[in-house]
VEXNUTI-535635 format. One record per residue (C-alpha): residue number from 1; x, y, z. Coordinates in steps of 0.1 Angstrom, whole numbers, m for minus. Layout:
<recs>
<rec num="NUM" px="X" py="Y" pz="Z"/>
...
</recs>
This chain:
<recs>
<rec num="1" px="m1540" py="2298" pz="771"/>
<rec num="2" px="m1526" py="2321" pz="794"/>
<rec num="3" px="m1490" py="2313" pz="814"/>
<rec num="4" px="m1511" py="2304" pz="851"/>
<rec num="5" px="m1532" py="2285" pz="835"/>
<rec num="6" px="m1505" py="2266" pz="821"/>
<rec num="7" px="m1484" py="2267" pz="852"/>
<rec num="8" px="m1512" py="2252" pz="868"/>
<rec num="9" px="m1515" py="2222" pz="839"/>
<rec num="10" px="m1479" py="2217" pz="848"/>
<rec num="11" px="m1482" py="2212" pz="887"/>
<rec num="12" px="m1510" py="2193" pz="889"/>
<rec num="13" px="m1494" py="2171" pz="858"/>
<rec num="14" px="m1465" py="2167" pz="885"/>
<rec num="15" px="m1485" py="2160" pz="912"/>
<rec num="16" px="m1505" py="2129" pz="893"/>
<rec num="17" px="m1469" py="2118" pz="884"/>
<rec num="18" px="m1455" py="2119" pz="919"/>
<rec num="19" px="m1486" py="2100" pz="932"/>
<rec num="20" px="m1486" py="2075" pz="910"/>
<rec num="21" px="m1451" py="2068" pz="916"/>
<rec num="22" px="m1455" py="2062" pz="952"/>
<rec num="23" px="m1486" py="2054" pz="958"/>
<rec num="24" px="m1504" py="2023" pz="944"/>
<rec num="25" px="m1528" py="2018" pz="917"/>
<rec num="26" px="m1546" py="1989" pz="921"/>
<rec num="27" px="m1547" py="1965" pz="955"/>
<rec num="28" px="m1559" py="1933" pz="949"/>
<rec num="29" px="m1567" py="1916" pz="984"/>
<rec num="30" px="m1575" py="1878" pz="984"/>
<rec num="31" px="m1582" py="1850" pz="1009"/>
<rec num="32" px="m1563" py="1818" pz="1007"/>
<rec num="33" px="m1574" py="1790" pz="1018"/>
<rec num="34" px="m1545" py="1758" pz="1027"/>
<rec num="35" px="m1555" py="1730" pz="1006"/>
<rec num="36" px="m1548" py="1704" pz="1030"/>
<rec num="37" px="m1556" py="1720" pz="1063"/>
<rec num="38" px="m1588" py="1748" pz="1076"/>
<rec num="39" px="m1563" py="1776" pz="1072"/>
<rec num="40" px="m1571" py="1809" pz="1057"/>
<rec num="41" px="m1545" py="1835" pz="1051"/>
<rec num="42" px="m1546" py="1870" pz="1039"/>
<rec num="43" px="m1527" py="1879" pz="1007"/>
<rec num="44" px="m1527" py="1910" pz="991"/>
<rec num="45" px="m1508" py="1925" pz="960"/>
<rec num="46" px="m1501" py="1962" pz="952"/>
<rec num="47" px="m1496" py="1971" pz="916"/>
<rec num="48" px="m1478" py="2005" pz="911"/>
<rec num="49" px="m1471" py="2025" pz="878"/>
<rec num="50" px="m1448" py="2009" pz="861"/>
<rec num="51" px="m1450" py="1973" pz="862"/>
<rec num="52" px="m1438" py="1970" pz="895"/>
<rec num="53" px="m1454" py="1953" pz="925"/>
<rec num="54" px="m1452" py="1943" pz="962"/>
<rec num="55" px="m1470" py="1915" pz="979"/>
<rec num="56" px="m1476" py="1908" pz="1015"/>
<rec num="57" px="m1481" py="1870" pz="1027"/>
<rec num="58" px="m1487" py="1854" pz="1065"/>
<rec num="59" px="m1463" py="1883" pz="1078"/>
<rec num="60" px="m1442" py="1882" pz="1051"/>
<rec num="61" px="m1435" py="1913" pz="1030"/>
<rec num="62" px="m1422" py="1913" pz="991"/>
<rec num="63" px="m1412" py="1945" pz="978"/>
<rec num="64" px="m1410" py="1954" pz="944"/>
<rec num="65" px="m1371" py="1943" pz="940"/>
<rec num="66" px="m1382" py="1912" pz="950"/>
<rec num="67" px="m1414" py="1902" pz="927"/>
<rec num="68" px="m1414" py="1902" pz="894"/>
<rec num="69" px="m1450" py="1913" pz="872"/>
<rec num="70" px="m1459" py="1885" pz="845"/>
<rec num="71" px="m1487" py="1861" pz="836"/>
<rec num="72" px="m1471" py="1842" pz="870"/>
<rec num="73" px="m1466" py="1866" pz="900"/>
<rec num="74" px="m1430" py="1854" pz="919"/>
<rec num="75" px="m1420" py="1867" pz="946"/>
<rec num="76" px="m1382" py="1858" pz="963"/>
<rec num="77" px="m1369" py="1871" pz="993"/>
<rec num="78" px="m1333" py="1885" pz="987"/>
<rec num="79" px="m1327" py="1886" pz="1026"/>
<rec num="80" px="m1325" py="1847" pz="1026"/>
<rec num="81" px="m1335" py="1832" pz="997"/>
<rec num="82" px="m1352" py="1804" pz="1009"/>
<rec num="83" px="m1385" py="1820" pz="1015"/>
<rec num="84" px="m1407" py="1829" pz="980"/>
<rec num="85" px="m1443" py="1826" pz="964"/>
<rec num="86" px="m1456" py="1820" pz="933"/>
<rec num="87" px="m1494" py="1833" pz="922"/>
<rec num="88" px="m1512" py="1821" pz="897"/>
<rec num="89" px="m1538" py="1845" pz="886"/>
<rec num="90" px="m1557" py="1826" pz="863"/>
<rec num="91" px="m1566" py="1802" pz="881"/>
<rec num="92" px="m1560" py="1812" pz="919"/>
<rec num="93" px="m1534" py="1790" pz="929"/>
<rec num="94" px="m1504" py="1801" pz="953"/>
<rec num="95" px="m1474" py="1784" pz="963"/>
<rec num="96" px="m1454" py="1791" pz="993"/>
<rec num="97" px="m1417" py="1780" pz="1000"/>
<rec num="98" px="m1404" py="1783" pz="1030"/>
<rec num="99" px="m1380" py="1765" pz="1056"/>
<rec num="100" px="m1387" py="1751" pz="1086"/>
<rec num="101" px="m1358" py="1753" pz="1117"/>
<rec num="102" px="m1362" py="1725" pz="1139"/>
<rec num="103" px="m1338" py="1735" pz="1166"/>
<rec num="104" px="m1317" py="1716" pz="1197"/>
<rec num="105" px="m1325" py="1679" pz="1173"/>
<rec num="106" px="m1300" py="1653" pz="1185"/>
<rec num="107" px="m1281" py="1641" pz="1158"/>
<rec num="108" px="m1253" py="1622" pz="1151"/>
<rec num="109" px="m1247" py="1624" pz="1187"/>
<rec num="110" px="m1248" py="1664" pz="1186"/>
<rec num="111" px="m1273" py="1687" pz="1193"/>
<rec num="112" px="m1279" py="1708" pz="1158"/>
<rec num="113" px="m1299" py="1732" pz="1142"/>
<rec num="114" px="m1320" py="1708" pz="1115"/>
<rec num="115" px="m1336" py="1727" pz="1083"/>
<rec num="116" px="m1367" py="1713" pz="1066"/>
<rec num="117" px="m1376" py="1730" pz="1031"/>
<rec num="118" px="m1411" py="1732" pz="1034"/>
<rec num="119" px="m1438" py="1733" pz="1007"/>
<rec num="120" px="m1475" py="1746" pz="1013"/>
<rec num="121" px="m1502" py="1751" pz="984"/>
<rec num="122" px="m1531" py="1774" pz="989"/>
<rec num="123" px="m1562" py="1782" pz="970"/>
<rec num="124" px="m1573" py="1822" pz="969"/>
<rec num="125" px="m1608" py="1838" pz="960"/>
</recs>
């Protein structure tokens, strides 16, 4: 094998590398459908090389420091903690957790700032 040849092996070896370390693999896009209510949301997950992932949920982007790759997808937001999913890929099943600000509440004769942890399930095809 001569050495351009084998120069040329080499770059495009490092090219595949560099793509596939940036760029994703696999997207798997869903439709999520509120179990309770008519709502359908968009979710999507993108799988990158290795083990890592990223999801994006009604507006709400995970990156791949914040979801971990297993039999059950979870997903936490390290802004705030108090916003995260979980998917279920066997059977479909998400689960959003999220908090809800219900603001200028009068309470205990003062107007405050009231927080509401906040549950929704969703089914996704």
């Amino acid at each position: 094998m001569s050495k351009k040849l084998a120069f040329a092996l080499f770059i495009l070896l490092l090219l595949i590398i560099y793509y596939l370390a940036f760029n994703p693999y696999r997207i798997e896009q869903y439709v999520c459908k509120h179990v309770n209510q008519n709502i359908s949301v968009p979710f999507s997950i993108a799988f990158y090389f290795p083990k890592k992932l990223e999801a994006h949920f009604k507006g709400k982007f995970f990156t791949a420091d914040e979801c971990n790759d297993q039999d059950l997808i979870q997903c936490i937001s390290k802004k705030n903690n108090i916003e995260s999913i979980e998917y279920r890929s066997d059977t479909g099943e998400l689960e959003h957790l999220w908090e809800r600000y219900d603001s200028g509440e009068f309470v205990f004769d003062k107007t405050q700032i009231i927080k509401t942890k906040m549950q929704d399930f969703y089914q996704c095809e």
